[in-house]
Each structure stands twice: as C-alpha cells, then as structure tokens.
Biopython code that builds the backbone (N, CA, C, O; Angstrom):
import numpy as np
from Bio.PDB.StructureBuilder import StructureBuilder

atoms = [
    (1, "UNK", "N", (31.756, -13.352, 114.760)),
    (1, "UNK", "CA", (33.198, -13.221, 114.729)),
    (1, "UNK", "C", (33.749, -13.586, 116.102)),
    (1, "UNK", "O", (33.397, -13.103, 117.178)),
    (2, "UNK", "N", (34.689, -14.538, 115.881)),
    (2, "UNK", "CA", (35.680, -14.912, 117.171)),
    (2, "UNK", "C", (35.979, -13.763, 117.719)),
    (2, "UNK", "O", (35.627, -12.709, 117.189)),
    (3, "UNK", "N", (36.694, -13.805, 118.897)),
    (3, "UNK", "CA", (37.676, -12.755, 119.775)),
    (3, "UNK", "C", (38.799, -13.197, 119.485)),
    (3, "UNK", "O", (39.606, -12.268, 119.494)),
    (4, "UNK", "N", (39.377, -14.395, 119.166)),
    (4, "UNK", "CA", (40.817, -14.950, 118.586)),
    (4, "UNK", "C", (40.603, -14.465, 117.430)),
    (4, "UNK", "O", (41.025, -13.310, 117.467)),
    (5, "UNK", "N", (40.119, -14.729, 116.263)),
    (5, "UNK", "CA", (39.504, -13.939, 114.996)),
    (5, "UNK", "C", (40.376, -12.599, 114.870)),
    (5, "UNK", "O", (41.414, -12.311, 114.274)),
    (6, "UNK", "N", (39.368, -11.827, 115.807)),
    (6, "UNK", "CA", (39.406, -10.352, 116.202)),
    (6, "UNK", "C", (40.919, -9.419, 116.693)),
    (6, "UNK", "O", (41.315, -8.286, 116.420)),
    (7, "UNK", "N", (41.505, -10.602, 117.582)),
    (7, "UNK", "CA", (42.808, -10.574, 117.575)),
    (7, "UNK", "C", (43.687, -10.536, 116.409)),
    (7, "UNK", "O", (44.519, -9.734, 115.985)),
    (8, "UNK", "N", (43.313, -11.462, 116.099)),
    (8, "UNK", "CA", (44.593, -11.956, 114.925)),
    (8, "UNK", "C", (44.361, -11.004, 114.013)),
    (8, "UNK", "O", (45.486, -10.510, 113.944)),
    (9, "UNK", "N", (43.589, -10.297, 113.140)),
    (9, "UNK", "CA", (43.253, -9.762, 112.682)),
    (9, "UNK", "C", (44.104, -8.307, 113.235)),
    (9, "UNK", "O", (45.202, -8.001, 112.771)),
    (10, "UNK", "N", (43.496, -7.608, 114.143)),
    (10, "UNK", "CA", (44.513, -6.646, 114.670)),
    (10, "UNK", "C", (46.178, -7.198, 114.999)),
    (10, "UNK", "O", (46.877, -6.248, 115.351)),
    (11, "UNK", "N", (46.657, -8.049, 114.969)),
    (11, "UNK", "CA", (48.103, -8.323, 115.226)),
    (11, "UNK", "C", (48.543, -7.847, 113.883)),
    (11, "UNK", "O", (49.481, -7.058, 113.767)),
    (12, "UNK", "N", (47.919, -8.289, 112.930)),
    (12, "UNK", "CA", (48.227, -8.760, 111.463)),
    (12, "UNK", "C", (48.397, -7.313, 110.665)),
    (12, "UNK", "O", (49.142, -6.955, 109.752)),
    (13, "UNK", "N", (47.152, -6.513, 111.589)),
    (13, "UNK", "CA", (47.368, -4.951, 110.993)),
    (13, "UNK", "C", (48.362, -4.146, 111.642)),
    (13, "UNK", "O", (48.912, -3.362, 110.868)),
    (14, "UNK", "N", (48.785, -4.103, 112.919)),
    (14, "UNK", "CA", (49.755, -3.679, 113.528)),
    (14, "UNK", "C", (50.994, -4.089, 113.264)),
    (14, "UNK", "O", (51.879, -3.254, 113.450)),
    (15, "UNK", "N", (51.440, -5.614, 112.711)),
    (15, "UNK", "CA", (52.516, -5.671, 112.108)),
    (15, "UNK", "C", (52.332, -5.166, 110.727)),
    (15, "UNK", "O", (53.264, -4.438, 110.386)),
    (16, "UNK", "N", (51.776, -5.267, 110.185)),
    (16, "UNK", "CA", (51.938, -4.106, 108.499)),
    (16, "UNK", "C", (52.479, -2.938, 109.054)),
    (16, "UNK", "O", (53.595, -2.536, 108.725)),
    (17, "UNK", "N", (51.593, -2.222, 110.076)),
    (17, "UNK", "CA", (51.970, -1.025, 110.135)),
    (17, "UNK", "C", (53.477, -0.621, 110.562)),
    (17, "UNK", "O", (54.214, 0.293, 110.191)),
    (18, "UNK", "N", (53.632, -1.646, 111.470)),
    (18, "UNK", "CA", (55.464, -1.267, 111.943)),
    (18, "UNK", "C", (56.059, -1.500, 110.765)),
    (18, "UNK", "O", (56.725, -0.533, 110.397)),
    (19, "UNK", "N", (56.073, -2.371, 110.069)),
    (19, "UNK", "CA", (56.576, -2.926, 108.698)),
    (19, "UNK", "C", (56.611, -1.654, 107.798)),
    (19, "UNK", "O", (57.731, -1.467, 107.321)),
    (20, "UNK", "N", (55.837, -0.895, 107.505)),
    (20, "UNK", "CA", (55.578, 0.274, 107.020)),
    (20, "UNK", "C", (56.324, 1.318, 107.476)),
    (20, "UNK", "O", (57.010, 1.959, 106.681)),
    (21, "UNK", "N", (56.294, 1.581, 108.617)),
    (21, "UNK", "CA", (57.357, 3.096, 109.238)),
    (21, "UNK", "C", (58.587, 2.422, 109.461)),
    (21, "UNK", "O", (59.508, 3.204, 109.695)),
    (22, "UNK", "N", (58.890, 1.241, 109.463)),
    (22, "UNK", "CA", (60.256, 0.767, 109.740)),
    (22, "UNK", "C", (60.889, 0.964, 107.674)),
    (22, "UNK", "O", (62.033, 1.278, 107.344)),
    (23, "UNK", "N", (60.205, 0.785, 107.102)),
    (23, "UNK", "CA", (60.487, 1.077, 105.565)),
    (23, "UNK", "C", (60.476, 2.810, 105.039)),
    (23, "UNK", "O", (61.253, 3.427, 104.309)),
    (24, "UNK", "N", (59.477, 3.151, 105.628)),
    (24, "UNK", "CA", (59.456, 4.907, 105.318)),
    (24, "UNK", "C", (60.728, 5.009, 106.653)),
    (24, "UNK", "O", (61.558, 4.308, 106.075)),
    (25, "UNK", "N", (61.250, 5.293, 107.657)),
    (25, "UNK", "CA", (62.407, 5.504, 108.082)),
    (25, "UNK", "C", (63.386, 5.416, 107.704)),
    (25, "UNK", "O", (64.162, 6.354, 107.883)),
    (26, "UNK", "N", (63.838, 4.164, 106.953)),
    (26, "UNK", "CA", (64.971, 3.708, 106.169)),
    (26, "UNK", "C", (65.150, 3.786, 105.099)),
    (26, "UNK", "O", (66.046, 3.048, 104.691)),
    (27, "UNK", "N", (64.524, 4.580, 104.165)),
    (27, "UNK", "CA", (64.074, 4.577, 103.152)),
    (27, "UNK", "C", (65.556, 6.289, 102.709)),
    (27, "UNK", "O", (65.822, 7.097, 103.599)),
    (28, "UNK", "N", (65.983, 6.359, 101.766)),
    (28, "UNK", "CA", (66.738, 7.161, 101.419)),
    (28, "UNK", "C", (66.495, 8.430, 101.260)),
    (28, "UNK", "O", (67.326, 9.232, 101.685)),
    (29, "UNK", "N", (65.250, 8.913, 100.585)),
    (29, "UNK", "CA", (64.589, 10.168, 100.823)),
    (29, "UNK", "C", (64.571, 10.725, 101.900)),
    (29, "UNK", "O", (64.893, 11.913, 101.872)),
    (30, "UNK", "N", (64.231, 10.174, 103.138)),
    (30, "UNK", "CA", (64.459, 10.576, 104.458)),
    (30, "UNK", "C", (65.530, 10.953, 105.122)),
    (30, "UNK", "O", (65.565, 11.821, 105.993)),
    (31, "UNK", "N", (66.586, 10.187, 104.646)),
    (31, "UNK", "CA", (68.044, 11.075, 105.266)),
    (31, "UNK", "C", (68.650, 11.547, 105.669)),
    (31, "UNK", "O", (69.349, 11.364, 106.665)),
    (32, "UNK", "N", (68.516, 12.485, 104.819)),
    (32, "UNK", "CA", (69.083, 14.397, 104.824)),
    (32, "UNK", "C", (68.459, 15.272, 106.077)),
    (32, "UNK", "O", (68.935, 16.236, 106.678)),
    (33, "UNK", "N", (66.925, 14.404, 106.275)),
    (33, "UNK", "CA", (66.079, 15.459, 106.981)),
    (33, "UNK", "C", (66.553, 14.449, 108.404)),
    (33, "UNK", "O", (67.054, 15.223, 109.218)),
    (34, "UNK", "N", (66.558, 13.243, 108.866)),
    (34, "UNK", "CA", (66.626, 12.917, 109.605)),
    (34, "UNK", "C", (68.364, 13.094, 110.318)),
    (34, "UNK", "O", (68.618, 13.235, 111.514)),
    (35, "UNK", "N", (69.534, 13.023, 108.992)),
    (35, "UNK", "CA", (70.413, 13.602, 109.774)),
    (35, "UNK", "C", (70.633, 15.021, 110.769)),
    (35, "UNK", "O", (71.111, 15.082, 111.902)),
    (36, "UNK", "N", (70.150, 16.010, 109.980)),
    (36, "UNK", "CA", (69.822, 17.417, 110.247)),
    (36, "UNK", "C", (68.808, 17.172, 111.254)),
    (36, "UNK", "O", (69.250, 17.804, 112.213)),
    (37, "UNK", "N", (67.746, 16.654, 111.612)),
    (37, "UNK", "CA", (67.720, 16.590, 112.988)),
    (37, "UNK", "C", (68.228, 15.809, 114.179)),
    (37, "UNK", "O", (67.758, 15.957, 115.307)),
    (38, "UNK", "N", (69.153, 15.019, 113.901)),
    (38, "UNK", "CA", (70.144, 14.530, 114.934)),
    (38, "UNK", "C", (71.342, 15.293, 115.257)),
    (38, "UNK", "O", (72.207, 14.895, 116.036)),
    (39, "UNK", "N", (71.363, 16.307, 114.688)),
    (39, "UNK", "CA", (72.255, 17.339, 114.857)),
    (39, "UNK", "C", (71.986, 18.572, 115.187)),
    (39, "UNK", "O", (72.692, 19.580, 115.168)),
    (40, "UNK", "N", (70.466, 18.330, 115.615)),
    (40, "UNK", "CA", (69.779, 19.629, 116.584)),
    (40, "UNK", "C", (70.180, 19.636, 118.155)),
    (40, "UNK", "O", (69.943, 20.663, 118.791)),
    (41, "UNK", "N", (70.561, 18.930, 118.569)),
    (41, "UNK", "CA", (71.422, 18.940, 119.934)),
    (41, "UNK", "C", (72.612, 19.371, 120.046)),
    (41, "UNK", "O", (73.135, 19.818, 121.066)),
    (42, "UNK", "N", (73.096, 19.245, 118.958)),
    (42, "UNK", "CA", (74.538, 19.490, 119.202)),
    (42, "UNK", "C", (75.175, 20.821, 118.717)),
    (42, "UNK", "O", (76.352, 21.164, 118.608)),
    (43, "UNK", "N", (73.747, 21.593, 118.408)),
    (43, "UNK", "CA", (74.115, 22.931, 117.653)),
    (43, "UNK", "C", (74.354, 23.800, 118.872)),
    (43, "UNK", "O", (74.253, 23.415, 120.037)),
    (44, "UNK", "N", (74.679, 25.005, 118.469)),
    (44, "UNK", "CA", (74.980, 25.819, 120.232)),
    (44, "UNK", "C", (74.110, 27.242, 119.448)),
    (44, "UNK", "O", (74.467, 27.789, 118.405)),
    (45, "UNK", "N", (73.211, 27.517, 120.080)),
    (45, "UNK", "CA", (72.156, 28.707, 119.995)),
    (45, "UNK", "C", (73.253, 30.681, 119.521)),
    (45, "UNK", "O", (72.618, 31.729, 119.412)),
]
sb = StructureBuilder()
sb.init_structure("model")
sb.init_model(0)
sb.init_chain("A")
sb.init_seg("    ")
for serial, (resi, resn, name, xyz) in enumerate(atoms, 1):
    if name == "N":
        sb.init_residue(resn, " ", resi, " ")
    sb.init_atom(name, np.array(xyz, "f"), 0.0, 1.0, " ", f" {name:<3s}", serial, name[0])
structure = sb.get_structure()
C-alpha cells in the first residue's frame, strides 16, 4: 500500500465524517435541544 493510497483513503474518511455531524447538527430533531442550550448563558442563576 502507497502512503498517497493511505492518505487519500483517510481524507475520504474524514470528509464522510464532517459530512455526517454537519447533517446530524442540522438535522430537525436536534433543535429544541440545541436551542435550549444556547440559552444557557443567558439564564441568570
């Protein structure tokens, strides 16, 4: 096995993977929970 091979190969899996949490982030189910924690700063104790 190449080291260019070996590369490309890991590029190829690391872009799936961003591809993947960039889709589960944006994804509508998530939402609710992600608004409610952007609004953990701004709560007052």
């Amino acid at each position: 096995m190449d080291i260019n091979l070996l590369r490309s190969i890991v590029t190829v899996i690391t872009l799936i993977t961003f591809v993947g949490i960039v889709i589960w982030a944006w994804s509508g189910r998530n939402r609710a929970r992600f608004e409610e924690a952007a609004r953990l700063p701004l709560e007052s104790d």
